[in-house]
N, C-alpha and C positions, 0 to 999 in steps of 0.2 A: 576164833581169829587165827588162832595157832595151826589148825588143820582143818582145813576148808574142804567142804565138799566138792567130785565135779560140779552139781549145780547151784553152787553159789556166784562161780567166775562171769564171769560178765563179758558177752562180747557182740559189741557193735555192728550196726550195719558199713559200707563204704561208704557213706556219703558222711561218716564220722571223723575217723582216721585216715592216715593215723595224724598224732597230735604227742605234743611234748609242755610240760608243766615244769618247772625250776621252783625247789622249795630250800630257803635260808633259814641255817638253826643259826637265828638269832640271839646274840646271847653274849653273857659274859665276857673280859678274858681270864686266863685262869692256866697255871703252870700243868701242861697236860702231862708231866712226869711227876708229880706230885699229889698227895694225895686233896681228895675234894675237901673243900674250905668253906663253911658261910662267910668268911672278910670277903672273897674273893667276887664281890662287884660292881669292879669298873667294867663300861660300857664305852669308852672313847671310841673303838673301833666304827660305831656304825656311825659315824659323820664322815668317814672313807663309802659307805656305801654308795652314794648316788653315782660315783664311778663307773659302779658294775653295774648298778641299773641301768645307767645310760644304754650301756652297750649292750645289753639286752633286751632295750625296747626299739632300739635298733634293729632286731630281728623280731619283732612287734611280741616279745616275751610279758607277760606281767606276771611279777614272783611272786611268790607267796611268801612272807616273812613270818616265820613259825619263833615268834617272841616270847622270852623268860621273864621269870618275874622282874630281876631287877632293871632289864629293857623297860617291859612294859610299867617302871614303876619312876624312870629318871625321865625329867623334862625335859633335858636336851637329847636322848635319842628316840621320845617318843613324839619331840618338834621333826623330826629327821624322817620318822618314817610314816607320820600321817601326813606329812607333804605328800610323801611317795605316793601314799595310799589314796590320797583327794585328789591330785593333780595329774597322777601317771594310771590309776586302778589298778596299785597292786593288792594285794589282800593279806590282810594280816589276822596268822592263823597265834596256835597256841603252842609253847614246848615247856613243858615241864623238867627243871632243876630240881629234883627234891630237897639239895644242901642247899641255895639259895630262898628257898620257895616257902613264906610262912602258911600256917603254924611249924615252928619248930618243937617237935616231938620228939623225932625218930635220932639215934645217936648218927652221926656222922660217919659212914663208914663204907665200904665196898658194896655189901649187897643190897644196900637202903640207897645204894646210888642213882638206883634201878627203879623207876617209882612204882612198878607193878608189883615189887618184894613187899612195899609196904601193907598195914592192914587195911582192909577196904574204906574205915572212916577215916583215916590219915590220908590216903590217897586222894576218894574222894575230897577233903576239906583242902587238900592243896592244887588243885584242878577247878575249884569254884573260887577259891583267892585270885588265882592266876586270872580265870574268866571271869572276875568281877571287874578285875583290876584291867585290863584291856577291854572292858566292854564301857568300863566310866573312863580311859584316858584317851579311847579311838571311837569311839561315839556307835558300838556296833559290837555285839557280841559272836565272838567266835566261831567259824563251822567246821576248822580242820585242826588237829592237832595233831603232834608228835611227842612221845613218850624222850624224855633223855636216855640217851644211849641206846633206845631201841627198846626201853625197859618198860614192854607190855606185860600185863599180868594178868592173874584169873578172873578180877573183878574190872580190866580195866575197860571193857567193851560196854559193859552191863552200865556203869558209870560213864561213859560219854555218850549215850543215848540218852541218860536218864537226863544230862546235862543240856540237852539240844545239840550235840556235834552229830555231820551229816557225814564226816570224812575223816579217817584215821591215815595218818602215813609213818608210820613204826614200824611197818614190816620191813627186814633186809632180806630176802631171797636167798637161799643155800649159805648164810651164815648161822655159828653156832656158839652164844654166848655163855654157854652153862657154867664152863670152868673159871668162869667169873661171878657165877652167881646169877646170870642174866638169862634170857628165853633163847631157845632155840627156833629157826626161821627155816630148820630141813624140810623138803615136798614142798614149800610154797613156790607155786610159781608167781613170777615176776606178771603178774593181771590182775586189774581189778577187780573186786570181786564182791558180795554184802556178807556182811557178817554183824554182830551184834542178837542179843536176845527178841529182836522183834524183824530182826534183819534188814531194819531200815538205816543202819552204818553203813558206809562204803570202806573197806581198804584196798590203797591204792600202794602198791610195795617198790621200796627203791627200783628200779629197772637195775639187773643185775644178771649175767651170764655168763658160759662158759664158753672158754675159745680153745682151736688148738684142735691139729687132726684125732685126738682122743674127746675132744667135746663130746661126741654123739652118746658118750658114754654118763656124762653128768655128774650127778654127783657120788654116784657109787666110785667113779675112778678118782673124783679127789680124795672123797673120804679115804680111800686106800691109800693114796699119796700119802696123806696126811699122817697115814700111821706110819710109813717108813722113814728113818732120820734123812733128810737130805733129799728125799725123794719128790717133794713136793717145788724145791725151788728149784732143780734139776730140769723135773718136766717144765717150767713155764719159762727158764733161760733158753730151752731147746723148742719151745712153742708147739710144743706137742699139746701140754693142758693149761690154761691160764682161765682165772676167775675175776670177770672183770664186773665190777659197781660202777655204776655210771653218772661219779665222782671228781671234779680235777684234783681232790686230795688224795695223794699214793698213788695213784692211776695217769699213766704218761698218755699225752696224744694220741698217739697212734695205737695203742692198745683201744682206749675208747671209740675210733674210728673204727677198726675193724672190729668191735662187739655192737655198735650202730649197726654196719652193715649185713653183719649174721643176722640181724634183731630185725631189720626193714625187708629183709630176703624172706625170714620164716614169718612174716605177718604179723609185728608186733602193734599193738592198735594204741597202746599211752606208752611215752617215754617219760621216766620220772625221775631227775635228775641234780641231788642235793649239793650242799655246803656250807661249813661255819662262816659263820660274818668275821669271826676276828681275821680269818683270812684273806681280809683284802690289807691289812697293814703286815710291816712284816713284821716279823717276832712273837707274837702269838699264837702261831700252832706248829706245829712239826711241818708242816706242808709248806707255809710259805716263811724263812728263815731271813732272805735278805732280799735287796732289791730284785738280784734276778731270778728267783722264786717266783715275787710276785709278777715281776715280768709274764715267765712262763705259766702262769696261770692264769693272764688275760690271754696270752694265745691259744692256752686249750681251752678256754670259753670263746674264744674266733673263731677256731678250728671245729669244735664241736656243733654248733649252730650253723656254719656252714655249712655241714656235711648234714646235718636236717633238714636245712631248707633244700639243698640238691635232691636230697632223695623224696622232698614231697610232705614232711611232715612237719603239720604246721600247728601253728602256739594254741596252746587252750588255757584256760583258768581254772582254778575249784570248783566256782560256780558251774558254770558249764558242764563241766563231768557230771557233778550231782546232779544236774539239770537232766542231762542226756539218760542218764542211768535209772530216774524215779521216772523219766517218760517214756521209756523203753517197757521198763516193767506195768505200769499203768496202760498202756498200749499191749504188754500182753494178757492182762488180765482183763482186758475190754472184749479183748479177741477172743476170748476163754467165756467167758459170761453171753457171747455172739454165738458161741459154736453151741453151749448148753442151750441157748434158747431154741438152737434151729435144729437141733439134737431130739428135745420136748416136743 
């Protein structure tokens, strides 16, 4: 999952792409300068969501709601999102809390925040509660998940094969979590691709890239940034190097618009494009703080779906990818067994 081979990456024909997927870390709220809590599960927030669905079905989006335990375990916002999900076809996948998320084992702490630090049977047992519990309160067991915090580990691909998941979305592209404890996401590129012990997982990775007349350089030129003091917010105030996630949280407008367009110019085939649910109310994350916060964060969901449907790229779901991807392959191993025979 961590180091992908060239031929794991996966790439479509035209009559596929390109296409954009919206996936919500559904979840708690929870003081994001503090440290992580089991108290901490209130879910008020997602009765503000059908807001932002609206306006994403509006550009005919259906998102995928990646649900924590304590979501998927309250009746008022699992009333909330199996409307979404029966009435609009959004699809509600999995996200893993490990502080929230029982059996509670593991001590509360930084690198257990991460649910791939855990040991393989702790991990596993909190990834089958999770997908118990959203498979008996949504009538339908899970096919995509996301790790909290991005916190994929050694066991964790081997474990959601073995669980029935068809689709991981934990990778972040050219980010690097170590000096928290967390996995490193360096060489991935931002494409889908199979991975798992039987190779029949998909990881689909944040869409994530670099701008700025030094782009061409990647991430050899950030990482060097990065080791200079000052050097790294220097280059991206002068736009020579900026690292854009394709995010409304931390990531202004116009930076997303022009990592769209680098992205639709070099042939990008899936656009994959997250954010926390408590950010549609304010006061719960760092991103949206007050009215005009959230203001500004339905305009860069205006702004950025506009500039996707201009350029041609149009909505797809989970399903569909896995669809597209087990028939691509299945279609080339037919072709492959056609050519042995007429080889014989």
């Amino acid at each position: 999952m961590l180091a992908p081979s060239e031929n794991q990456y996966i790439s479509f024909g035209p009559e596929f792409g390109p296409r954009v997927l919206v996936f919500v870390d559904t979840e708690e709220e929870f003081d994001w300068t503090q440290p992580k809590s089991r108290d901490s599960t209130s879910v008020k927030s997602v009765k503000s969501l059908p807001k932002v669905h609206s306006l994403m079905r509006g550009f005919d989006i259906k998102p995928a709601y990646m649900v924590d335990y304590p979501v998927a375990t309250t009746p008022e916002s699992v009333e909330v999102l199996r409307a979404l999900s029966e009435n609009e076809g959004a699809t509600i996948g999995t996200q893993l809390h490990p502080w929230v998320n029982p059996p509670f084992i593991e001590r509360v702490e930084g690198p257990n925040s991460f649910p791939g630090n855990l040991p393989r049977e702790v991990e596993r047992a909190k990834i089958k509660a999770l997908t118990d519990a959203i498979a008996e309160n949504f009538g339908a067991a899970p096919l995509v998940y996301r790790a909290g915090r991005y916190g994929v580990g050694p066991n964790t691909e081997a474990l959601l094969d073995e669980l029935g998941y068809r689709m991981d979305v934990s990778v972040r592209p050219y980010f690097d979590y170590r000096a928290e404890g967390g996995p490193s996401f360096r060489n991935i590129r931002p494409q889908l691709y199979w991975t798992g012990p039987e190779r029949r997982l998909l990881e689909l990775p944040l869409t994530s890239t670099f701008t700025g007349g030094l782009r061409v350089f990647g991430e050899r030129a950030f990482e060097l940034a990065t080791r200079v003091p000052r050097l790294n917010g220097l280059l991206s105030r002068t736009s020579l190097l900026g690292r854009v996630a394709l995010t409304p949280e931390g990531i202004p407008l116009d930076e997303a618009i022009q990592a769209i367009e680098l992205l639709v110019e070099a042939g990008t085939q899936i656009f994959s494009i997250s954010f926390h649910s408590p950010s549609v109310e304010p006061g719960h994350t760092p991103y949206v703080r007050d009215a005009r916060d959230l203001a500004d964060f339905y305009a860069w969901w205006d702004g950025v779906l506009t500039t996707l449907t201009r350029a041609g790229v149009k909505p797809a779901s989970v399903e569909e990818v896995v669809a597209a991807a087990h028939a691509q392959r299945d279609g080339k191993a037919s072709a492959g067994l056609a050519e042995q025979a007429v080889s014989v």
